[in-house]
N, CA, C, O and CB atoms as a CASP TS submission, in Angstrom:
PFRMAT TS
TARGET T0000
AUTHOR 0000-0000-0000
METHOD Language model
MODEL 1
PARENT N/A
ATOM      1  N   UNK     1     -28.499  29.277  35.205  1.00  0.00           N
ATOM      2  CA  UNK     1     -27.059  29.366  35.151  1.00  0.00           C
ATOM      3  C   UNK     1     -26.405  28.437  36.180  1.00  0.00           C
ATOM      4  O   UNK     1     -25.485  27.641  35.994  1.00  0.00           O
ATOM      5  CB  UNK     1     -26.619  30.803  35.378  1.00  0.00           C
ATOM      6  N   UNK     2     -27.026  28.689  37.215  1.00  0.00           N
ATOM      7  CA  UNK     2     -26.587  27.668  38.281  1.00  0.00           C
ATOM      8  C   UNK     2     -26.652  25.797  37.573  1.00  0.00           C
ATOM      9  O   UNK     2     -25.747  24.962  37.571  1.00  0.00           O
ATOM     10  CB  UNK     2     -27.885  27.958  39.786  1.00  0.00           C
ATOM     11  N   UNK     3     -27.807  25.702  37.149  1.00  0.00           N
ATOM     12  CA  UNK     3     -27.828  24.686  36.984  1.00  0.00           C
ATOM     13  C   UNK     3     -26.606  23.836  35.792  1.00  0.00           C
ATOM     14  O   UNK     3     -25.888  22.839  35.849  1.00  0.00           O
ATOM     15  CB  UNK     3     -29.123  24.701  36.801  1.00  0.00           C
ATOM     16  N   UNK     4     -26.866  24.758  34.917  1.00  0.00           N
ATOM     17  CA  UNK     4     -25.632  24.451  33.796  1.00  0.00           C
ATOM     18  C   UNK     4     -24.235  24.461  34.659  1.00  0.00           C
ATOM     19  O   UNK     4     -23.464  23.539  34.394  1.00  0.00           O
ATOM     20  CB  UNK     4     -25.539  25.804  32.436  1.00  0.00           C
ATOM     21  N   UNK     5     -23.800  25.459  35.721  1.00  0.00           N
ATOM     22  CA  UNK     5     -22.320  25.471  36.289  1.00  0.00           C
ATOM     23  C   UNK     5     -22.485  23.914  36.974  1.00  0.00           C
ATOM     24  O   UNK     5     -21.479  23.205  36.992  1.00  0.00           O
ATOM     25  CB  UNK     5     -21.910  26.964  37.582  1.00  0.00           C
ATOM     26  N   UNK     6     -23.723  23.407  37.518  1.00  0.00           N
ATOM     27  CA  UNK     6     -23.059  22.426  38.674  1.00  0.00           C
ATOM     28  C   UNK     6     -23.083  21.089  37.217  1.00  0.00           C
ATOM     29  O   UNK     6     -22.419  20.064  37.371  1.00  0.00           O
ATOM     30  CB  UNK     6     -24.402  22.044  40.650  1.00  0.00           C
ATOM     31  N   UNK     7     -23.844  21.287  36.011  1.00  0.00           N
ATOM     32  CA  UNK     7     -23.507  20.113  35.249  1.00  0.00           C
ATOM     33  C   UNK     7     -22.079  19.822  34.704  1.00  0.00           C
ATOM     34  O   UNK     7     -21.559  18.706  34.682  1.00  0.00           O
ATOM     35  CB  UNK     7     -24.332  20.131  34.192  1.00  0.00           C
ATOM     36  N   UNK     8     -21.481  21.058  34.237  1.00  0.00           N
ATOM     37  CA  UNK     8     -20.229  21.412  34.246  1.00  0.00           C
ATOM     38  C   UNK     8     -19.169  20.466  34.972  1.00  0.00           C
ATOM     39  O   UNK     8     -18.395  19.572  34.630  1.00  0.00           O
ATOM     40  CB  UNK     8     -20.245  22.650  34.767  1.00  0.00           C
ATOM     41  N   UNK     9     -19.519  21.100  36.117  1.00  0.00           N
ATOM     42  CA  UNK     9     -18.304  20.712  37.035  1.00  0.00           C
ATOM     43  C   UNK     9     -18.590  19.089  37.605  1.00  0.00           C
ATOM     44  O   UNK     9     -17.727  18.403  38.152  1.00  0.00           O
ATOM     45  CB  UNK     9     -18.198  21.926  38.462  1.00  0.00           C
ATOM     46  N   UNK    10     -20.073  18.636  37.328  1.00  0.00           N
ATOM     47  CA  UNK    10     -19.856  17.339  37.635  1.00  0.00           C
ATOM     48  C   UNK    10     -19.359  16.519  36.302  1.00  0.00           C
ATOM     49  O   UNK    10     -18.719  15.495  36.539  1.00  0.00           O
ATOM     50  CB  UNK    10     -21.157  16.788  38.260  1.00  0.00           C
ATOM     51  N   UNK    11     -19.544  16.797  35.172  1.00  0.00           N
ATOM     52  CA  UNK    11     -18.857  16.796  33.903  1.00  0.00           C
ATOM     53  C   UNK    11     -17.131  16.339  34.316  1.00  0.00           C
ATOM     54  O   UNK    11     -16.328  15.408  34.360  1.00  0.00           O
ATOM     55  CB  UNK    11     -19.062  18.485  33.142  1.00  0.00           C
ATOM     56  N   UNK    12     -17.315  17.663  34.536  1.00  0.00           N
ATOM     57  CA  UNK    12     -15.353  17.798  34.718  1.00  0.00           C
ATOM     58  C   UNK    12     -14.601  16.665  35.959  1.00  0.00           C
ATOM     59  O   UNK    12     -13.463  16.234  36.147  1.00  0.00           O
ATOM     60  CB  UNK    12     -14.863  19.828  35.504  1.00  0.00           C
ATOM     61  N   UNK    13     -15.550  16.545  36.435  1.00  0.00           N
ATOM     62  CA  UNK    13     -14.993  15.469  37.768  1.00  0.00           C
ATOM     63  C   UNK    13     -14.930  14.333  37.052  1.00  0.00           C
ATOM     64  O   UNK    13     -14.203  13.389  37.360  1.00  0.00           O
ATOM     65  CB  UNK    13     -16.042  15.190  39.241  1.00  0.00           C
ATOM     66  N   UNK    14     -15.618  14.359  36.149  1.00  0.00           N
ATOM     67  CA  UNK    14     -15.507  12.391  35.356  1.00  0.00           C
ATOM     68  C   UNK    14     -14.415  12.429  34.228  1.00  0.00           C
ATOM     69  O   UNK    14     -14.405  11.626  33.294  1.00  0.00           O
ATOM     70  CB  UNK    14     -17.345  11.684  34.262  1.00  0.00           C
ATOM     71  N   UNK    15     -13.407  13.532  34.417  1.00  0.00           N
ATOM     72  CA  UNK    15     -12.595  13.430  33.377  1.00  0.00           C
ATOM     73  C   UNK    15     -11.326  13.042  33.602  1.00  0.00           C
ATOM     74  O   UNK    15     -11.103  12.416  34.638  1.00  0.00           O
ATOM     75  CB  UNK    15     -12.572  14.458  32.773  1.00  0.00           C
ATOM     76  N   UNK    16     -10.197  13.342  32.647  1.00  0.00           N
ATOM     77  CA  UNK    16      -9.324  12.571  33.478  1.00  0.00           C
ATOM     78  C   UNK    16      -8.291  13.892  34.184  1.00  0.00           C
ATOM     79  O   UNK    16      -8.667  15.054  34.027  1.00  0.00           O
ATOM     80  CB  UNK    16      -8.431  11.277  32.433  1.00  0.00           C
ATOM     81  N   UNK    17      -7.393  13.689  34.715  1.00  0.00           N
ATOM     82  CA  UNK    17      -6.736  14.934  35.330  1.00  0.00           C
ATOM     83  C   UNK    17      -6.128  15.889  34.508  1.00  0.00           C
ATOM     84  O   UNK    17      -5.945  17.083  34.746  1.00  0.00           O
ATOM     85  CB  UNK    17      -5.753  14.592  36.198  1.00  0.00           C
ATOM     86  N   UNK    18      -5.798  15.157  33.394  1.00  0.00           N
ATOM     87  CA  UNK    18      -4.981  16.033  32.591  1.00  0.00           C
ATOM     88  C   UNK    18      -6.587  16.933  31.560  1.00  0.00           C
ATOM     89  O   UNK    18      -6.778  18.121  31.302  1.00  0.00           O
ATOM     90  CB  UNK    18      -3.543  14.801  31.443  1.00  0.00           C
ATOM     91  N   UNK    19      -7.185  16.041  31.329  1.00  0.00           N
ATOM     92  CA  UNK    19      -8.295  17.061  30.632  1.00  0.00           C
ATOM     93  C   UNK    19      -9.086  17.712  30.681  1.00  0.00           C
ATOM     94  O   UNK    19      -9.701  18.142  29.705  1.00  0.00           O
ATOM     95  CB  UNK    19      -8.793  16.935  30.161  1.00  0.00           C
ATOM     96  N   UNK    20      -9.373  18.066  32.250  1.00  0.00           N
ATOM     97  CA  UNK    20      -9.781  18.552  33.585  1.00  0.00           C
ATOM     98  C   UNK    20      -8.509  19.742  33.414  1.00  0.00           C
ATOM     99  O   UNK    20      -8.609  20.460  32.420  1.00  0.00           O
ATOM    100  CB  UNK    20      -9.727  17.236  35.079  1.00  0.00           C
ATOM    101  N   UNK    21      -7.716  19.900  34.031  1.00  0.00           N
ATOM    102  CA  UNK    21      -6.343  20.705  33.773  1.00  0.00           C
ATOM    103  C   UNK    21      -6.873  21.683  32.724  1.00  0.00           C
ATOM    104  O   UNK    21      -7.481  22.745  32.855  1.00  0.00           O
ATOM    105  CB  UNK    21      -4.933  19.715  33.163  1.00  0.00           C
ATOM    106  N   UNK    22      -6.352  20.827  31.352  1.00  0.00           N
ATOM    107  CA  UNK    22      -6.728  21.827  30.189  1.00  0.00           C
ATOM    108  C   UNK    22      -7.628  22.491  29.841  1.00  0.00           C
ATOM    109  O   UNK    22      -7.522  23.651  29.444  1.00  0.00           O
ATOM    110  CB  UNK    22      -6.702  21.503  29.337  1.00  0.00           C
ATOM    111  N   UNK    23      -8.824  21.748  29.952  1.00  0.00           N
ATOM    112  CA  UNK    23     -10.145  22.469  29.822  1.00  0.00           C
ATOM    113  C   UNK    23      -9.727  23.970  30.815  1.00  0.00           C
ATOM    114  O   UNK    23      -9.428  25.111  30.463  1.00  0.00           O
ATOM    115  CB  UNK    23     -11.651  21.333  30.542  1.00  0.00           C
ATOM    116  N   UNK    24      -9.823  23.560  31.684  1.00  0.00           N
ATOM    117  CA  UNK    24     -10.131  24.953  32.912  1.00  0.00           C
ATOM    118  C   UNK    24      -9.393  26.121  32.739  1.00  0.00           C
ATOM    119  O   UNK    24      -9.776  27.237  33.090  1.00  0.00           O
ATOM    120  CB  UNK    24      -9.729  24.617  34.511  1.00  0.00           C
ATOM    121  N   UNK    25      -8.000  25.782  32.027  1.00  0.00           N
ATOM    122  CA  UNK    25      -6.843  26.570  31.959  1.00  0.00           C
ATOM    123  C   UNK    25      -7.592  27.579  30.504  1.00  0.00           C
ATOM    124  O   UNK    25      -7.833  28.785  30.452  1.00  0.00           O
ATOM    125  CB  UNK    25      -5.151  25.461  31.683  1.00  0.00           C
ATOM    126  N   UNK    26      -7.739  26.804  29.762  1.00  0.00           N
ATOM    127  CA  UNK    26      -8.163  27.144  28.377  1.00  0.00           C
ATOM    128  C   UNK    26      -9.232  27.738  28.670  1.00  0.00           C
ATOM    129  O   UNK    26      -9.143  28.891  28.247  1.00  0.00           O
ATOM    130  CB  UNK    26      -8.363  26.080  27.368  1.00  0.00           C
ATOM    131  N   UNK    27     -10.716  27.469  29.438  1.00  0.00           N
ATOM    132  CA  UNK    27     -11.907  28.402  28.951  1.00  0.00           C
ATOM    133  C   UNK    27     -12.394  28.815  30.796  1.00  0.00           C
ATOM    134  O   UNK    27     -13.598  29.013  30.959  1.00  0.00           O
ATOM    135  CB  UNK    27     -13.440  27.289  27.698  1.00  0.00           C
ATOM    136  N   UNK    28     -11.810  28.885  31.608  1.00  0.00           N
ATOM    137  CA  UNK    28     -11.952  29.005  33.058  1.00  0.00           C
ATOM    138  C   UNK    28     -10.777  30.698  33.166  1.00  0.00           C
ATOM    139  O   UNK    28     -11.150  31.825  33.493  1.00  0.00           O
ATOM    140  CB  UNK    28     -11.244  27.155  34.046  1.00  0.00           C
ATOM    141  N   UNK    29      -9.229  30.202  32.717  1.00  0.00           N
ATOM    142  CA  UNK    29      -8.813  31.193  33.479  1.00  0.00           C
ATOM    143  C   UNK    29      -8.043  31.649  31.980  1.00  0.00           C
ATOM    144  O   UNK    29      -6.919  32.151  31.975  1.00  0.00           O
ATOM    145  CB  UNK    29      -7.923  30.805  35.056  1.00  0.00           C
ATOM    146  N   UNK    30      -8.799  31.402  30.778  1.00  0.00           N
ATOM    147  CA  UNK    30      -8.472  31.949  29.612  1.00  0.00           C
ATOM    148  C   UNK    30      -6.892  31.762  28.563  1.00  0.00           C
ATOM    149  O   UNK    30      -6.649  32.485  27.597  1.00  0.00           O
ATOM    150  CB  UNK    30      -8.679  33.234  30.056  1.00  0.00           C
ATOM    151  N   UNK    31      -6.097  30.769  28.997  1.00  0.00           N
ATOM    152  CA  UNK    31      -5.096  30.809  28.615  1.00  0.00           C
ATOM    153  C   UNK    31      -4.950  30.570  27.020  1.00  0.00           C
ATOM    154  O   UNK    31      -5.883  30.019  26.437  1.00  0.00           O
ATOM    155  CB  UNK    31      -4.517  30.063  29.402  1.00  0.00           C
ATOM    156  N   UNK    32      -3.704  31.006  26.244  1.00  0.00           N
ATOM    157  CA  UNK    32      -3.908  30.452  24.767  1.00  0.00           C
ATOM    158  C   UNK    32      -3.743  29.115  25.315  1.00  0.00           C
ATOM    159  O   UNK    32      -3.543  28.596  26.413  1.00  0.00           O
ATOM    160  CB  UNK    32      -2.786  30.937  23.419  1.00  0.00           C
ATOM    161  N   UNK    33      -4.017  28.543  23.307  1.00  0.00           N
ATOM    162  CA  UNK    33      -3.924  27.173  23.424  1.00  0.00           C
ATOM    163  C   UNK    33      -2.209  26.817  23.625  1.00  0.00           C
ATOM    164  O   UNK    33      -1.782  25.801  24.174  1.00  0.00           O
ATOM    165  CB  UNK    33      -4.661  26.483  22.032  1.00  0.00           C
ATOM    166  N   UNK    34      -1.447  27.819  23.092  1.00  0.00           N
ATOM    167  CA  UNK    34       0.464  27.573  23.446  1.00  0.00           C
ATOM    168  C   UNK    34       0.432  27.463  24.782  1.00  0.00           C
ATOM    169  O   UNK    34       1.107  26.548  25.252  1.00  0.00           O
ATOM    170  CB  UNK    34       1.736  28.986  23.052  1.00  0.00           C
ATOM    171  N   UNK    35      -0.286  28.281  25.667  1.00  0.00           N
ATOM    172  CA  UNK    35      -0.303  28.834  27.390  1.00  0.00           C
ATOM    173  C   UNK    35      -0.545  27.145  27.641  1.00  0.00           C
ATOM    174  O   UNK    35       0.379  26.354  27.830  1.00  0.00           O
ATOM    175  CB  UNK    35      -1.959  30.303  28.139  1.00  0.00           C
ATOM    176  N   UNK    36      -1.655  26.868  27.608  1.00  0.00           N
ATOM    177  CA  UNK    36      -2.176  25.526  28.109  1.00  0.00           C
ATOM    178  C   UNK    36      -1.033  24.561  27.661  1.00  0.00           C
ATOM    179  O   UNK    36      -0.367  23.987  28.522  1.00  0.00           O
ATOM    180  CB  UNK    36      -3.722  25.087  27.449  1.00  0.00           C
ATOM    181  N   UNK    37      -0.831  24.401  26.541  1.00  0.00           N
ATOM    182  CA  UNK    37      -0.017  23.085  26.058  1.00  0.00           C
ATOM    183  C   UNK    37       1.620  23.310  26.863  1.00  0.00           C
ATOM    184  O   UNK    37       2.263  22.330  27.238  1.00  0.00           O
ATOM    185  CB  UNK    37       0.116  23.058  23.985  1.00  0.00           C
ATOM    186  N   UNK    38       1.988  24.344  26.991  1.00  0.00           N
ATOM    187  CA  UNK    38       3.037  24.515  27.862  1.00  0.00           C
ATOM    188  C   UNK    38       3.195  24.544  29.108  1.00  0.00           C
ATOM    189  O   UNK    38       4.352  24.557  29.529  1.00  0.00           O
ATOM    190  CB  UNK    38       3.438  25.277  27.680  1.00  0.00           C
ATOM    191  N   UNK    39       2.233  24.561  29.919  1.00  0.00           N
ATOM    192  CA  UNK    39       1.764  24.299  31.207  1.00  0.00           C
ATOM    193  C   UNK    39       1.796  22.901  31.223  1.00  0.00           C
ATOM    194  O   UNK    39       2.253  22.444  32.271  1.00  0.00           O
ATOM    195  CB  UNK    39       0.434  24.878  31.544  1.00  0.00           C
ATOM    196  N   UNK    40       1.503  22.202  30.510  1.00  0.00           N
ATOM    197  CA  UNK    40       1.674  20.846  30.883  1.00  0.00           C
ATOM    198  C   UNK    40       2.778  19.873  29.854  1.00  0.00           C
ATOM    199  O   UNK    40       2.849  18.666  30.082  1.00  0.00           O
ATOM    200  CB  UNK    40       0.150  20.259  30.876  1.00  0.00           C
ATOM    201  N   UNK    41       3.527  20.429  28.841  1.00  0.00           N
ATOM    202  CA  UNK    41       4.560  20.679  28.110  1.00  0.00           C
ATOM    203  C   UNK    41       4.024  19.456  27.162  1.00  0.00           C
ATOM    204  O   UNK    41       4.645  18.425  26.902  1.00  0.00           O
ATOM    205  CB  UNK    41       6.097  20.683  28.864  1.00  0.00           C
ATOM    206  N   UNK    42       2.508  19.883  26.639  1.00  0.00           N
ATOM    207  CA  UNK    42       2.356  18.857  25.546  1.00  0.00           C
ATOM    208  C   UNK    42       2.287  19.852  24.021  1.00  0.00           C
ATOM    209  O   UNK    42       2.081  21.061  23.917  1.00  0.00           O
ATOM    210  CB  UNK    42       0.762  17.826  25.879  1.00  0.00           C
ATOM    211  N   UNK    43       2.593  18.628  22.744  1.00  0.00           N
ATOM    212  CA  UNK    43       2.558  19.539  21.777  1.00  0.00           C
ATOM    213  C   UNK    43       1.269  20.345  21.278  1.00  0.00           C
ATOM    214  O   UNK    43       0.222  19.873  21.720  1.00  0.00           O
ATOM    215  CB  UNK    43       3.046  18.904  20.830  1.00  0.00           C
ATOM    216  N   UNK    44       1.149  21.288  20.579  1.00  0.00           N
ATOM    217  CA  UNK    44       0.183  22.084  20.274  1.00  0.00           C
ATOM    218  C   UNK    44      -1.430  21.142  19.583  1.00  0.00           C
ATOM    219  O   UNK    44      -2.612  21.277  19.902  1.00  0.00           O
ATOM    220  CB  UNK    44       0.994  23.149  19.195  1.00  0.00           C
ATOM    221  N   UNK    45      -0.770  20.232  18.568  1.00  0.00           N
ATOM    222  CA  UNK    45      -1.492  19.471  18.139  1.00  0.00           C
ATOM    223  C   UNK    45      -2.349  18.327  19.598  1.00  0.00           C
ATOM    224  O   UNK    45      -3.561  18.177  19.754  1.00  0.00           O
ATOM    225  CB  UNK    45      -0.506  18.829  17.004  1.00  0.00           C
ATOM    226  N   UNK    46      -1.581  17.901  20.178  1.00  0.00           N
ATOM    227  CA  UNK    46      -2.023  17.197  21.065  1.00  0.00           C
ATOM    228  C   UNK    46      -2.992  17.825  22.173  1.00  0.00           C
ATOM    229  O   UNK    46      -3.845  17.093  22.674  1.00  0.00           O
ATOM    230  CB  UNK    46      -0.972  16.672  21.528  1.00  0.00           C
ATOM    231  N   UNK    47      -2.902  18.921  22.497  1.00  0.00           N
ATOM    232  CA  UNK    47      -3.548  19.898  23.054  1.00  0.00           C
ATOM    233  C   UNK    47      -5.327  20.071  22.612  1.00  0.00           C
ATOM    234  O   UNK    47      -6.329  19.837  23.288  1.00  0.00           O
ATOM    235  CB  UNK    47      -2.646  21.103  22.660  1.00  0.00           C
ATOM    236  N   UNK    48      -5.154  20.639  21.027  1.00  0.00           N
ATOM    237  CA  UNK    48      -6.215  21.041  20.699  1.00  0.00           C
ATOM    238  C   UNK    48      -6.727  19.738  20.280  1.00  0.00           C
ATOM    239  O   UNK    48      -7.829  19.890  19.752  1.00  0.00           O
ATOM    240  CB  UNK    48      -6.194  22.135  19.816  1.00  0.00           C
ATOM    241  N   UNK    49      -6.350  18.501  20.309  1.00  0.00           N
ATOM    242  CA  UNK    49      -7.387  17.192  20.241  1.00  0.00           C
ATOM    243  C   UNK    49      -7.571  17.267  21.180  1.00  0.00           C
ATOM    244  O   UNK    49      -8.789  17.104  21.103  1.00  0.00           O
ATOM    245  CB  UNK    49      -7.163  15.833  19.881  1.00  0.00           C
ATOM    246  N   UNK    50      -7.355  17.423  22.395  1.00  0.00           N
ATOM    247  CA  UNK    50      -7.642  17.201  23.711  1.00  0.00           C
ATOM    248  C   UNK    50      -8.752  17.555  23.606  1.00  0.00           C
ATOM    249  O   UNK    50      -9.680  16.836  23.237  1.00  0.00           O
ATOM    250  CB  UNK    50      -6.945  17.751  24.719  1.00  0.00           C
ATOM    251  N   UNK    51      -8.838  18.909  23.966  1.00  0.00           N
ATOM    252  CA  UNK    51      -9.644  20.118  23.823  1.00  0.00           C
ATOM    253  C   UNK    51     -10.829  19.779  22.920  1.00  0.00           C
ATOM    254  O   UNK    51     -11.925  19.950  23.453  1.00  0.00           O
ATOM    255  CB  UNK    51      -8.796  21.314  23.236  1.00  0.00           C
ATOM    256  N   UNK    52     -10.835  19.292  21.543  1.00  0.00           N
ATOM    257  CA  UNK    52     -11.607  19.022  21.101  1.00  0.00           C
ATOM    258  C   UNK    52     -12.782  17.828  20.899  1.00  0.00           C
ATOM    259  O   UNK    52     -13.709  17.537  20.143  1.00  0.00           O
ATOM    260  CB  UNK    52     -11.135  19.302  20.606  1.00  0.00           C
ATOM    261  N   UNK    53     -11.783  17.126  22.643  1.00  0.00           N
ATOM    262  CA  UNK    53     -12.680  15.954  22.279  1.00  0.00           C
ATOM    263  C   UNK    53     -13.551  16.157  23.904  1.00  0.00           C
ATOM    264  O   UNK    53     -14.715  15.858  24.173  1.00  0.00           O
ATOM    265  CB  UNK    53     -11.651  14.145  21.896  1.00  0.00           C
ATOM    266  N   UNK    54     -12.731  16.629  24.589  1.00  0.00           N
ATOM    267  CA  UNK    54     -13.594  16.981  25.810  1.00  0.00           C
ATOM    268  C   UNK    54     -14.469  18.214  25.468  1.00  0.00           C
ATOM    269  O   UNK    54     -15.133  18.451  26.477  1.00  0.00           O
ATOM    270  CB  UNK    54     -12.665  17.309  27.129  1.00  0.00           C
ATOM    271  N   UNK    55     -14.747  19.061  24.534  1.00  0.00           N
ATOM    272  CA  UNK    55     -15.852  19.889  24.232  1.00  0.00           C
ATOM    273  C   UNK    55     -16.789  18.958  23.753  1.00  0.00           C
ATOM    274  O   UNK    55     -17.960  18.885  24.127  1.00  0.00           O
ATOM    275  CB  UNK    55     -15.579  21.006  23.267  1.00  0.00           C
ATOM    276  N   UNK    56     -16.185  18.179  22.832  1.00  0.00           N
ATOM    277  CA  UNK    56     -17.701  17.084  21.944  1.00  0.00           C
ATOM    278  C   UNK    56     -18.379  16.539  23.086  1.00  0.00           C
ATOM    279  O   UNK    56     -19.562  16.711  23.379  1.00  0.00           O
ATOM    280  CB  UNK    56     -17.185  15.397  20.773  1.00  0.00           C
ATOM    281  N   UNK    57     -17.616  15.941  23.635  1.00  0.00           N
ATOM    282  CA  UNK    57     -17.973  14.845  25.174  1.00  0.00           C
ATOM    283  C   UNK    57     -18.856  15.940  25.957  1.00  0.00           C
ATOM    284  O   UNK    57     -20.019  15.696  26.280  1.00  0.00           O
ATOM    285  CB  UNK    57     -16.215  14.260  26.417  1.00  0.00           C
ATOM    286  N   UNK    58     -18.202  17.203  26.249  1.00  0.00           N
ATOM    287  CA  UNK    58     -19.371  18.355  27.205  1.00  0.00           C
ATOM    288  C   UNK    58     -20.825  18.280  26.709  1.00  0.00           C
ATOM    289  O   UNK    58     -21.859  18.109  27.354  1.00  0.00           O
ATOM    290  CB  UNK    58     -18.959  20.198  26.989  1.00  0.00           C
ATOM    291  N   UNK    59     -20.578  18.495  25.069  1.00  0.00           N
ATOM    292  CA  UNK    59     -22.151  18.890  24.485  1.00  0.00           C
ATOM    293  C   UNK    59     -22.615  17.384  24.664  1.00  0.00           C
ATOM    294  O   UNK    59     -23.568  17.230  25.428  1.00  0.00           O
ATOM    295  CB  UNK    59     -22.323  19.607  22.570  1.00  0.00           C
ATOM    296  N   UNK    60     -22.172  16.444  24.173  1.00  0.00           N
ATOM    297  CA  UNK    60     -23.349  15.143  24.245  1.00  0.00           C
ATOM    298  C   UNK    60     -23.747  15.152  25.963  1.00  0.00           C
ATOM    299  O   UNK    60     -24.950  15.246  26.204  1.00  0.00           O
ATOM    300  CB  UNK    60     -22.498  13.238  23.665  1.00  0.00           C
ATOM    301  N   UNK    61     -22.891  15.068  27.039  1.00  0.00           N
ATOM    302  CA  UNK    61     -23.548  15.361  28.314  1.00  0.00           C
ATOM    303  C   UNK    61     -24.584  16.475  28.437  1.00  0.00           C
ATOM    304  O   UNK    61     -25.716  16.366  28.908  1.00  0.00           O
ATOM    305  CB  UNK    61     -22.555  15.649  29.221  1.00  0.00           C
ATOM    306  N   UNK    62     -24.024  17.529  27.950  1.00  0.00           N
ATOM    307  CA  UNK    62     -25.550  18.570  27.932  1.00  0.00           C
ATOM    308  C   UNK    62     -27.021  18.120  27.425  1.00  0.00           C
ATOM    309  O   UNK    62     -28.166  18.208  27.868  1.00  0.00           O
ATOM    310  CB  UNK    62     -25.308  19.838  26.904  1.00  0.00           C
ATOM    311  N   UNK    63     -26.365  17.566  26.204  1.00  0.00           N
ATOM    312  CA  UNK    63     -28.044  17.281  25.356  1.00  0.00           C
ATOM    313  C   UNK    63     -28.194  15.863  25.893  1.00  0.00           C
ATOM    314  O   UNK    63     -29.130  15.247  25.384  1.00  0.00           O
ATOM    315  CB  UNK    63     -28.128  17.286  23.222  1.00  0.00           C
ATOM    316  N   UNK    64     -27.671  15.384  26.563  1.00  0.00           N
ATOM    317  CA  UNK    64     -28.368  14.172  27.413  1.00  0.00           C
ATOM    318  C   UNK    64     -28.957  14.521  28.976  1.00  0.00           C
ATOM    319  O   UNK    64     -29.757  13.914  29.688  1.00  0.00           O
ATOM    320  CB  UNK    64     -27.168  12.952  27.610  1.00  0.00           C
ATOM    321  N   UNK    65     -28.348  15.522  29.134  1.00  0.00           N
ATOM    322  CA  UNK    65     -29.220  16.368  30.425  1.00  0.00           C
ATOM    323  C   UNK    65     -30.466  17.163  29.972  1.00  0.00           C
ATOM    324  O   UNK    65     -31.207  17.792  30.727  1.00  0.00           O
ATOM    325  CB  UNK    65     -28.219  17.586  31.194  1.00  0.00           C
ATOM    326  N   UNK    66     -30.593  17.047  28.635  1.00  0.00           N
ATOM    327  CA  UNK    66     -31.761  18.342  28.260  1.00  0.00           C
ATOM    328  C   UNK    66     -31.150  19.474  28.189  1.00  0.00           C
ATOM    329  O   UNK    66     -31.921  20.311  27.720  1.00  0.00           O
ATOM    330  CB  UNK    66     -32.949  18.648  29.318  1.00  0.00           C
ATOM    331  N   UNK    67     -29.864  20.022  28.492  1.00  0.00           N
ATOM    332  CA  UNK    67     -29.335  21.834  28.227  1.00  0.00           C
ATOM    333  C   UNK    67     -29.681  21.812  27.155  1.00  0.00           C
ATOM    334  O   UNK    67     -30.848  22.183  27.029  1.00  0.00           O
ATOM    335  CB  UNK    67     -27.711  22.492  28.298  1.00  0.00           C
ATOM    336  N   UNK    68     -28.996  21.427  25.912  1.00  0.00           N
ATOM    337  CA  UNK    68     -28.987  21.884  24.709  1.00  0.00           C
ATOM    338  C   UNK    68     -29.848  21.594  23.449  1.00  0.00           C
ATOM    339  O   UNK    68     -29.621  22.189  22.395  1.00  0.00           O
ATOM    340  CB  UNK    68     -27.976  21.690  24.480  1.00  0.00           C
TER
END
């Protein structure tokens, strides 16, 4: 577990601030996806591409570390 948290967060350091932000808000301190996109007052759509491209980007870093 440890090991997966510190890939994580070195993950998240190579991102950019705003997708770093969202991610954490969204699956760290649980917010909806409206919560997140209004916290940083982007539209809903723009949000969940976000979101969906920094999850793709997480898993190819995992399965290039061997996690997955």
């Amino acid at each position: 577990d440890r090991e997966i948290a510190s890939l994580i967060s070195a993950f998240l350091r190579r991102q950019s601030p705003e997708s770093r932000i969202i991610f954490l808000r969204r699956y760290w301190y649980a917010d909806t996806v409206e919560e997140t996109a209004g916290h940083l007052g982007w539209s809903l759509s723009r949000t969940k591409s976000v979101l969906f491209r920094t999850r793709k980007k997480l898993k190819a870093y995992l399965e290039q570390e061997g996690i997955l």
